[in-house]
py3Dmol code that shows the C-alpha trace and the ligand (Angstrom):
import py3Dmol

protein = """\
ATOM      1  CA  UNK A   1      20.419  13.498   8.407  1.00  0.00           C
ATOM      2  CA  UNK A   2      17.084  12.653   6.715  1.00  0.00           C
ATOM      3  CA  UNK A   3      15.770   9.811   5.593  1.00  0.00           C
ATOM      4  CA  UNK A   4      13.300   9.914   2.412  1.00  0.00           C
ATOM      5  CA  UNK A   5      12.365   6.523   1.478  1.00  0.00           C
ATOM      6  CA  UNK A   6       9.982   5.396  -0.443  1.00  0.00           C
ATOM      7  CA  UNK A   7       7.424   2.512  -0.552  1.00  0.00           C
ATOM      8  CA  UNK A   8       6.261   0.735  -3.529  1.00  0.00           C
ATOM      9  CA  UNK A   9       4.814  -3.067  -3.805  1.00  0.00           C
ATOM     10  CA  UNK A  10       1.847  -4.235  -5.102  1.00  0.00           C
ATOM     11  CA  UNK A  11      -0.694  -5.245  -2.670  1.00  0.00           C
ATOM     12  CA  UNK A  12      -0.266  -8.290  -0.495  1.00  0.00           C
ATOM     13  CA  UNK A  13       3.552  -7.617  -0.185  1.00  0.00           C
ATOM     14  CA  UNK A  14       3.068  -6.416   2.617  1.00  0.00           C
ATOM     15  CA  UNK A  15       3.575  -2.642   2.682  1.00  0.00           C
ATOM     16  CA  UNK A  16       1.500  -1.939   5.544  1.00  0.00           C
ATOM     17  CA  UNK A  17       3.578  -4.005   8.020  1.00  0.00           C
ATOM     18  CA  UNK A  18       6.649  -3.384   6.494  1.00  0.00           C
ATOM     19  CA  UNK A  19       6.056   0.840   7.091  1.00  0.00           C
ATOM     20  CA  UNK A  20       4.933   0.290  10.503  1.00  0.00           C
ATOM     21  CA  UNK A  21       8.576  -1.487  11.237  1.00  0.00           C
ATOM     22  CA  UNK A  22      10.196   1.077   9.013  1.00  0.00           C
ATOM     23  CA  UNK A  23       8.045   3.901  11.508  1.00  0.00           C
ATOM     24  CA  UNK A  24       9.550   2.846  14.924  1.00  0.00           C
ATOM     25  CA  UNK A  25      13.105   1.896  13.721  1.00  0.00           C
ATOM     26  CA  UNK A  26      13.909   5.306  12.438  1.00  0.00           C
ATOM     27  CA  UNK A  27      12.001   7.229  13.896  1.00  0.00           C
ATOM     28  CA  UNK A  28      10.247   8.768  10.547  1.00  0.00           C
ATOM     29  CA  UNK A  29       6.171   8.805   9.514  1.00  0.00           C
ATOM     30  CA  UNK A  30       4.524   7.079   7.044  1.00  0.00           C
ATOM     31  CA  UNK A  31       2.848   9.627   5.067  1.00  0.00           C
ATOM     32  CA  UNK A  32      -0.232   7.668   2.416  1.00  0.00           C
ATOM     33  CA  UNK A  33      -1.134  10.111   0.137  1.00  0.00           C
ATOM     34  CA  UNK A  34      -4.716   7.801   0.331  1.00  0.00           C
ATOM     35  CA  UNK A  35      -5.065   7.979   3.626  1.00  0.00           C
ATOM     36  CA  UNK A  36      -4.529  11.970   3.412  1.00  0.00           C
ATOM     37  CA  UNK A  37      -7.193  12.013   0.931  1.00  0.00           C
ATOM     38  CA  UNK A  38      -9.290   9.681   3.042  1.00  0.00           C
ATOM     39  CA  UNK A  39      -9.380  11.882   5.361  1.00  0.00           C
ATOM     40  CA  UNK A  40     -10.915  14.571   4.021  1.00  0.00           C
ATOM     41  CA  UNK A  41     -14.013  12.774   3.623  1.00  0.00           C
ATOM     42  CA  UNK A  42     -15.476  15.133   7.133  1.00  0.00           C
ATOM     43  CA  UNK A  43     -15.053  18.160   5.607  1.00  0.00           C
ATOM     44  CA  UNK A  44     -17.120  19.858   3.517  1.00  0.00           C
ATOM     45  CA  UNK A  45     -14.354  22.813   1.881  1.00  0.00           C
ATOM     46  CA  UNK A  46     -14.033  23.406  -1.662  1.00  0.00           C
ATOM     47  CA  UNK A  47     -11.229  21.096  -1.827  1.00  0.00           C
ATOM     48  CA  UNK A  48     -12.245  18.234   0.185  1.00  0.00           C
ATOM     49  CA  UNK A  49     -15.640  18.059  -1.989  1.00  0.00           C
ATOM     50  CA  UNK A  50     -13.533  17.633  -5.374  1.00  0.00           C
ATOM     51  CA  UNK A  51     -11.269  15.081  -4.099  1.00  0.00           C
ATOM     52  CA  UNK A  52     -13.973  13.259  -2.530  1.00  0.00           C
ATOM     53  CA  UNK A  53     -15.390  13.821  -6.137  1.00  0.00           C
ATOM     54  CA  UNK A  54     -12.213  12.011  -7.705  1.00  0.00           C
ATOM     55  CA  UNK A  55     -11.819   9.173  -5.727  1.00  0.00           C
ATOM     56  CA  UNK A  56     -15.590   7.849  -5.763  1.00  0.00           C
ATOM     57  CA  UNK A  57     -15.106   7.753  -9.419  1.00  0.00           C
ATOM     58  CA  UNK A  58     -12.124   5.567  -9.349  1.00  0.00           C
ATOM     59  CA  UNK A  59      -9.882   7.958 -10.510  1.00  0.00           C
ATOM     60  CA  UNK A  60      -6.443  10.030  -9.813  1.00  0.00           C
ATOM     61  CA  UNK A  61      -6.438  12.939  -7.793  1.00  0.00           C
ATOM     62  CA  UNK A  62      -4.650  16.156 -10.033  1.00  0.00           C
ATOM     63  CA  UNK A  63      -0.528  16.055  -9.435  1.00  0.00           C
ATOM     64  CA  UNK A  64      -1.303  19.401  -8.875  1.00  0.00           C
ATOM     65  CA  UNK A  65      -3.501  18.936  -5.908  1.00  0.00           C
ATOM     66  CA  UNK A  66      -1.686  15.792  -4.658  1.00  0.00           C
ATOM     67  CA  UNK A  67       2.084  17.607  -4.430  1.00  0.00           C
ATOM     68  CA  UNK A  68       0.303  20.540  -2.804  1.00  0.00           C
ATOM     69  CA  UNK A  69      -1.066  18.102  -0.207  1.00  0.00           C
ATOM     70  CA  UNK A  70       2.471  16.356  -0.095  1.00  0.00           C
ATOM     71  CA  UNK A  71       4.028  19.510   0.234  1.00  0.00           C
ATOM     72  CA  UNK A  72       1.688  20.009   3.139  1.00  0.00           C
ATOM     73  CA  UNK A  73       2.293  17.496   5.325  1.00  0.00           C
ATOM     74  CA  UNK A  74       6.248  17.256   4.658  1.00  0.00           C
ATOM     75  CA  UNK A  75       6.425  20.503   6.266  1.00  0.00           C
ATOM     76  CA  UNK A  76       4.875  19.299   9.765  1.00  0.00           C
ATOM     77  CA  UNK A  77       7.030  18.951  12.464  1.00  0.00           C
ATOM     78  CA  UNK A  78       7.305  15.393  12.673  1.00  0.00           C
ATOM     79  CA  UNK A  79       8.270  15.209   9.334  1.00  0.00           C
ATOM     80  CA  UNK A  80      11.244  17.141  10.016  1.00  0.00           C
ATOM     81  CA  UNK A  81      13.629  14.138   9.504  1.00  0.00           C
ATOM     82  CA  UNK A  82      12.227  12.297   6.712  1.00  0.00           C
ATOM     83  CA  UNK A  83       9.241  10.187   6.074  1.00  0.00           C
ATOM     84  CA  UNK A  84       7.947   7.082   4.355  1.00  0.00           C
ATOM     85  CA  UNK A  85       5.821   7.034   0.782  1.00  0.00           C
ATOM     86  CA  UNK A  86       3.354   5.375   0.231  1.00  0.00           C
ATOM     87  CA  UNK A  87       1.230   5.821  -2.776  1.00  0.00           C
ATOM     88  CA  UNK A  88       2.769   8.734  -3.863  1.00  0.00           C
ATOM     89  CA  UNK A  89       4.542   9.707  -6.203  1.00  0.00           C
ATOM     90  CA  UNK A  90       2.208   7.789  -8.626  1.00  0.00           C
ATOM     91  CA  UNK A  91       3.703   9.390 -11.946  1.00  0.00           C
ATOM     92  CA  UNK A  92       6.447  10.921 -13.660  1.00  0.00           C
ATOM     93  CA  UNK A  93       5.387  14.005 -13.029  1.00  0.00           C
ATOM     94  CA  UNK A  94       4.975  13.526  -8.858  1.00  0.00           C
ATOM     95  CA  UNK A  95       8.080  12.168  -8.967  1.00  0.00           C
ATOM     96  CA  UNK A  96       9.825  14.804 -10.704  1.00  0.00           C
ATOM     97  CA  UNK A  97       8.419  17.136  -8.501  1.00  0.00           C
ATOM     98  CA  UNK A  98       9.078  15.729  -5.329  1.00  0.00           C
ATOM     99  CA  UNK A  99      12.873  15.608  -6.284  1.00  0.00           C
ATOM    100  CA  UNK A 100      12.544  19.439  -6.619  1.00  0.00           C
ATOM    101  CA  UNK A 101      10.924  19.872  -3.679  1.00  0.00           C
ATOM    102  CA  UNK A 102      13.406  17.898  -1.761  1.00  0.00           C
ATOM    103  CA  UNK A 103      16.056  19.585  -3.428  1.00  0.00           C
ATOM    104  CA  UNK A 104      14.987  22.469  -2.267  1.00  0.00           C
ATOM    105  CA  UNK A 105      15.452  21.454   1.340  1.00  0.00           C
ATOM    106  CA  UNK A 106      18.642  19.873   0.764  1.00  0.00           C
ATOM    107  CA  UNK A 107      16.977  16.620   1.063  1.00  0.00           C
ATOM    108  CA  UNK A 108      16.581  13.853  -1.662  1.00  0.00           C
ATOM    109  CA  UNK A 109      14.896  10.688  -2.080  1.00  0.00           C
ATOM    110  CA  UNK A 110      17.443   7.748  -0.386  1.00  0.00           C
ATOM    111  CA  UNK A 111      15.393   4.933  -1.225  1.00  0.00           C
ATOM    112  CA  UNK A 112      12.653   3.260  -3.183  1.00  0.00           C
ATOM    113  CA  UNK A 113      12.184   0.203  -1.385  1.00  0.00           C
ATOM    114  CA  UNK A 114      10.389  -2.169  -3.806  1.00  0.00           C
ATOM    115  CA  UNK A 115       8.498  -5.369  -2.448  1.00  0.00           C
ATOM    116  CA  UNK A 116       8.878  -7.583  -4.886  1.00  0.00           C
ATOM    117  CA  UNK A 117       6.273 -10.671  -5.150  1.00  0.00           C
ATOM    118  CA  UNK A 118       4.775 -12.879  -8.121  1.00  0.00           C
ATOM    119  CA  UNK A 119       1.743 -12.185  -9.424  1.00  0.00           C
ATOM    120  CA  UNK A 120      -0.129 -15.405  -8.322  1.00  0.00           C
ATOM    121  CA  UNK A 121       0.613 -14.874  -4.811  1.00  0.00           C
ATOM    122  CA  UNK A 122      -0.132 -11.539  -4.665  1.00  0.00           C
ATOM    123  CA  UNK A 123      -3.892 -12.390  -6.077  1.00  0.00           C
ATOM    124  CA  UNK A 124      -3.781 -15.424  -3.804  1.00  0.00           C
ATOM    125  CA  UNK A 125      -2.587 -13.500  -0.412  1.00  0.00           C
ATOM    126  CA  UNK A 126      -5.608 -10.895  -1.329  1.00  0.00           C
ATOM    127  CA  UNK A 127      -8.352 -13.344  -2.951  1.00  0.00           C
ATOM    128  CA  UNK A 128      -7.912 -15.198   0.390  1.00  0.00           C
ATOM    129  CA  UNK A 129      -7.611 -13.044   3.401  1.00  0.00           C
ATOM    130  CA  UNK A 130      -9.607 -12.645   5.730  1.00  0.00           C
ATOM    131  CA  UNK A 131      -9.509 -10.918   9.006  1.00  0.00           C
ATOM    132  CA  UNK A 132     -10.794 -10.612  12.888  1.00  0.00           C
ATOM    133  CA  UNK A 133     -12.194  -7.234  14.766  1.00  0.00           C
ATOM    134  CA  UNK A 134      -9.267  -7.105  16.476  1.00  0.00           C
ATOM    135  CA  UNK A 135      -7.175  -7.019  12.969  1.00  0.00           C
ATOM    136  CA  UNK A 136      -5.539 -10.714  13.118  1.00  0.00           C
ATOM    137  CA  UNK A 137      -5.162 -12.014   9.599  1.00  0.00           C
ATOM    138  CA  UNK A 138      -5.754 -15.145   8.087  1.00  0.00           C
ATOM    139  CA  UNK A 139      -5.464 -16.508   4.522  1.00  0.00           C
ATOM    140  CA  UNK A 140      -7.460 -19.462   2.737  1.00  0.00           C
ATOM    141  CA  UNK A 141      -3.809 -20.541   1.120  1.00  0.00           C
ATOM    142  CA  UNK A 142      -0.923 -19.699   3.424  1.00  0.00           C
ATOM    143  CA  UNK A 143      -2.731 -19.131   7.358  1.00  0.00           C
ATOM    144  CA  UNK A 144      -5.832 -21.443   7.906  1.00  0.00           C
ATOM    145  CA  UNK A 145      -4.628 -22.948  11.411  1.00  0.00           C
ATOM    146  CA  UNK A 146      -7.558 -22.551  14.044  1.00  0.00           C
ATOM    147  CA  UNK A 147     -10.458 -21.307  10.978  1.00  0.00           C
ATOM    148  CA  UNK A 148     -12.809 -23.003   9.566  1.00  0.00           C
ATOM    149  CA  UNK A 149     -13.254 -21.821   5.497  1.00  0.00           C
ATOM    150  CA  UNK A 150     -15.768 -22.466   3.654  1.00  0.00           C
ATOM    151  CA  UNK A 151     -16.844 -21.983  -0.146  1.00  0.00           C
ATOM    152  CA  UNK A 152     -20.406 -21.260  -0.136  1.00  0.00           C
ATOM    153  CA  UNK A 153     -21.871 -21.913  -3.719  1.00  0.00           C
ATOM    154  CA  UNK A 154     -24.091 -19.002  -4.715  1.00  0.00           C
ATOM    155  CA  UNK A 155     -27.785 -19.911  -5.216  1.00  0.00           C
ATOM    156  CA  UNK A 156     -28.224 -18.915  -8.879  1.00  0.00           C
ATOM    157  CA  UNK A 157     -24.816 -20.536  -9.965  1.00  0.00           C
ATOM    158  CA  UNK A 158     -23.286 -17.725 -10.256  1.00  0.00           C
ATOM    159  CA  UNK A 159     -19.227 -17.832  -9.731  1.00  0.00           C
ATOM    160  CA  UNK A 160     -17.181 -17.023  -8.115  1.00  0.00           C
ATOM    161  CA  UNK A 161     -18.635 -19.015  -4.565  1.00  0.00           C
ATOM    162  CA  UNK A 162     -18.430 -16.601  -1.589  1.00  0.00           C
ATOM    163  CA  UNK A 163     -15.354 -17.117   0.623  1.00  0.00           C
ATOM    164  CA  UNK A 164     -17.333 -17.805   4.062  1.00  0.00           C
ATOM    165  CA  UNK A 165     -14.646 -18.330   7.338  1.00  0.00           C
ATOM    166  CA  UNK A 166     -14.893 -18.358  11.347  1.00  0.00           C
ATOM    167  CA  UNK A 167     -12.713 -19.118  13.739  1.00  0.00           C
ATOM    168  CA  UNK A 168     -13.118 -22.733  14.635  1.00  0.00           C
ATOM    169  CA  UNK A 169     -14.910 -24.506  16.793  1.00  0.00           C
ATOM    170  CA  UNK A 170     -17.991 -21.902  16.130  1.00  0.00           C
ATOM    171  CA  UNK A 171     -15.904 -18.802  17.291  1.00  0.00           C
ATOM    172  CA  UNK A 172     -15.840 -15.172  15.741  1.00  0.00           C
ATOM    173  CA  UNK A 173     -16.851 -14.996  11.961  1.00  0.00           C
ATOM    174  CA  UNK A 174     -14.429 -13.571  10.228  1.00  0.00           C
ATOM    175  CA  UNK A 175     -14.384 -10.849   7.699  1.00  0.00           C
ATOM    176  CA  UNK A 176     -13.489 -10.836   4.280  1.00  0.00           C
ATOM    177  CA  UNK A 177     -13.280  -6.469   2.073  1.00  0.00           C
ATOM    178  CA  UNK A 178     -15.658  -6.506  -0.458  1.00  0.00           C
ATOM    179  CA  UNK A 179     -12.493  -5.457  -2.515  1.00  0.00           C
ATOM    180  CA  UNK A 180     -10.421  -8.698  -2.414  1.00  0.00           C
ATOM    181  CA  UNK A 181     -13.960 -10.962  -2.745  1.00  0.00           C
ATOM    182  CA  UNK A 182     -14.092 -10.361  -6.511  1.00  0.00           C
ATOM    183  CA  UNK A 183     -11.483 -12.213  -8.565  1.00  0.00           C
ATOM    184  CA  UNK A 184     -11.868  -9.256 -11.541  1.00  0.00           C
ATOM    185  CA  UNK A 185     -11.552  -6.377  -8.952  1.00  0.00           C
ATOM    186  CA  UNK A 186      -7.774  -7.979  -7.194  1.00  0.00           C
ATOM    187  CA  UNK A 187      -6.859  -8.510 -11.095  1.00  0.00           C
ATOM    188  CA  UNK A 188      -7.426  -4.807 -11.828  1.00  0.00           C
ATOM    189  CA  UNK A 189      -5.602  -3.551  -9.498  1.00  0.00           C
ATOM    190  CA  UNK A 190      -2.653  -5.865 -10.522  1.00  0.00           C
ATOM    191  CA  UNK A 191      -2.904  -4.436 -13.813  1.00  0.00           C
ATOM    192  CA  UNK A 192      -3.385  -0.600 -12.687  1.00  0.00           C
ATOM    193  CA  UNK A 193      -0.167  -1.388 -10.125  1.00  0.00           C
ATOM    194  CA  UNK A 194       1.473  -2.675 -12.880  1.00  0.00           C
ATOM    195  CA  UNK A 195       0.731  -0.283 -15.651  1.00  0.00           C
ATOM    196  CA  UNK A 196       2.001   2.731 -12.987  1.00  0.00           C
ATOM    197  CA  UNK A 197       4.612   1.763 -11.536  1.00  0.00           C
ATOM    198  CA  UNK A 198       7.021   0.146 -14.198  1.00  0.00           C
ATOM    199  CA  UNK A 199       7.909   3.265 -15.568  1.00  0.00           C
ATOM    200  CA  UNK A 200       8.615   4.736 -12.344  1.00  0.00           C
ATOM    201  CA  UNK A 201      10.463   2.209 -11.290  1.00  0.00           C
ATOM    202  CA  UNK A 202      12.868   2.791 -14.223  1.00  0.00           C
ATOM    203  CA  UNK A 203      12.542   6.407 -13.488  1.00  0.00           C
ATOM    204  CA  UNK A 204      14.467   6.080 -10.390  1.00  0.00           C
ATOM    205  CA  UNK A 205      16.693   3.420 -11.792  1.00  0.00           C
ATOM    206  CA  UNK A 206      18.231   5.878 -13.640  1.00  0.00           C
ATOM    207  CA  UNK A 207      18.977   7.751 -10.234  1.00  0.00           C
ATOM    208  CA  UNK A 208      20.276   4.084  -8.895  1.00  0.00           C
ATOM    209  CA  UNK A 209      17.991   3.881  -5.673  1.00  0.00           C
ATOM    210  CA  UNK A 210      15.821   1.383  -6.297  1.00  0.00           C
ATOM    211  CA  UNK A 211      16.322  -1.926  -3.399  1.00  0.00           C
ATOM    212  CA  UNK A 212      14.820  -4.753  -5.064  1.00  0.00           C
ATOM    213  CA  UNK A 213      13.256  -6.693  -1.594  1.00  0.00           C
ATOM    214  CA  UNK A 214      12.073 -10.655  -2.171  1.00  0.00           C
ATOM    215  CA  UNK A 215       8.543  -9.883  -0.307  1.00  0.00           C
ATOM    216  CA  UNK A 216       7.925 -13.317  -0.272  1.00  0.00           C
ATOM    217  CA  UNK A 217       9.487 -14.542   2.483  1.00  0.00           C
ATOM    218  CA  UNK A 218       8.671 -14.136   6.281  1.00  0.00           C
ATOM    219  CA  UNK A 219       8.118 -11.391   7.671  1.00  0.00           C
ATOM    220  CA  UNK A 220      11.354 -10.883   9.814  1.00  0.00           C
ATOM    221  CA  UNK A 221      13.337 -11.852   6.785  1.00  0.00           C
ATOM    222  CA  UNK A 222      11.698  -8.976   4.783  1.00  0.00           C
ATOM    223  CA  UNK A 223      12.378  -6.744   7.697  1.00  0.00           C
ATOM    224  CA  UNK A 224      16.025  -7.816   7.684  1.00  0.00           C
ATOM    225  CA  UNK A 225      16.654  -6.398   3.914  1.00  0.00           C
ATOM    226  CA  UNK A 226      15.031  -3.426   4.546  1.00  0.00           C
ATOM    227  CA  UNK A 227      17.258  -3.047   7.414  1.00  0.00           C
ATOM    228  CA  UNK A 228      19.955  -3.690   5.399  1.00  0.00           C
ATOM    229  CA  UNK A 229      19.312  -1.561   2.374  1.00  0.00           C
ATOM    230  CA  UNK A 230      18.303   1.150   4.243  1.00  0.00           C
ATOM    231  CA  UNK A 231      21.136   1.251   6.880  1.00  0.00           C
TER     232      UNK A 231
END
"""
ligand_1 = """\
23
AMP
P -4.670 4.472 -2.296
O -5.118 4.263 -0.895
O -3.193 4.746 -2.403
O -5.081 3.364 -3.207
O -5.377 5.806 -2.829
C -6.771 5.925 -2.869
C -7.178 7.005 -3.864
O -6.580 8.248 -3.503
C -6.713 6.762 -5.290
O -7.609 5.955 -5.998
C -6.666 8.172 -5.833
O -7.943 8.659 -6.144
C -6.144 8.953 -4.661
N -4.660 9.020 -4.646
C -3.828 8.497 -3.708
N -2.545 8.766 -3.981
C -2.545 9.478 -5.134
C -1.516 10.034 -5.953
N -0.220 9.943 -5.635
N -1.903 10.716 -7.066
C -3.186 10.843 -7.393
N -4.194 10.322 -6.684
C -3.897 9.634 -5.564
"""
view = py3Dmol.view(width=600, height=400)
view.addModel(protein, "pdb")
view.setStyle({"model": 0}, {"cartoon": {"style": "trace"}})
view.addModel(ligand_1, "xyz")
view.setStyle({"model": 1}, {"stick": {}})
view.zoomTo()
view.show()
């Protein structure tokens, strides 16, 4: 039996984590169509140069050239009995593809596990996160035990102040991506997440598969309904 499940939730659900879990309990890969593309940045083929092309402009890689790359990796070995999504299908079109191609195996997609979370908190779990070298995660709202925030008012004025944090007790400064320090930029890509996924999420409505999961609750808790659904 394979598994095919698929990942959606807007950022801050907590996605990452949630694969990881998802990874070790059944024993399938999570395959990131941006992390694929990411990691084409080293070479220097024909290919490689026009996606890194795309995505330093912002925009979407061809469905053409993203289900080739899907198609790809699904047939590695270790994909043999399934894997996550994430980030892909990102359309109509990827999606209707990637029932064909499953099809085609005698596969299908089982699940689209959707981490559900309200707006504000998603801004507010991004807008505030910060994180250590050794990739421990704090946030300015919901994790500040044991840091010491600060808001450090920008010389000319100019808003919003910089999110400045350490652990406390002068201890490791810790680090905040430039991508969640600008209050327009996390708002974007609420809007962009938005925008693309509500119509595939009534895409594969129609098909019935979509698990609705509350992603704001603890982590085990979250765990336990994927579990669930996906069992
Ligand atoms: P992500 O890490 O999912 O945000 O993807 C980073 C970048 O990779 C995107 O901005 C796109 O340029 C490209 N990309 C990732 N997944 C897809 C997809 N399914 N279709 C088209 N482009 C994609």
């Amino acid at each position: 039996m394979s598994l095919y499940v698929i990942l959606m939730g807007i950022q801050g659900a907590g996605k990452g984590l949630q694969a990881k879990r998802i990874e070790e309990h059944f024993g399938i890969p999570q395959v990131s169509t941006g992390d694929l593309f990411r990691a084409m940045r080293t070479r220097r083929d024909a290919l490689a140069t026009k996606v890194q092309q795309i995505m330093a402009s912002g925009q979407l890689v061809d469905d053409e050239t993203t289900n080739a790359i899907v198609v790809d990796r699904l047939a590695q070995a270790d994909a043999a009995g399934g894997v996550i999504l994430d980030g892909y299908p990102r359309n109509q079109i990827q999606a209707a593809f990637l029932e064909a191609h499953l099809a085609e195996k005698g596969a299908r997609v089982n699940s689209v596990l959707l981490l559900e979370l309200d707006l504000f908190t998603a801004f507010k779990r991004a807008f505030g996160r910060v994180s250590a070298a050794d990739g421990s995660s704090y946030n300015y709202y919901y994790n500040a035990d044991g840091v010491d925030f600060n808001w450090a008012q920008d010389p000319a004025g100019q808003f919003p102040p910089r999110l400045e944090a350490s652990i406390a007790g002068g201890g490791e400064s810790l680090r905040r991506r430039p991508d969640d320090a600008s209050a327009d930029a996390i708002i974007k890509r609420i809007d962009t997440y938005l925008e693309t996924t509500q119509p595939l999420i009534s895409y594969f409505e129609a098909r019935d598969i979509v698990n609705r999961i509350d992603a704001d609750q603890s982590i085990e808790a979250v765990w336990t309904d994927i579990k669930r659904a996906l069992e």
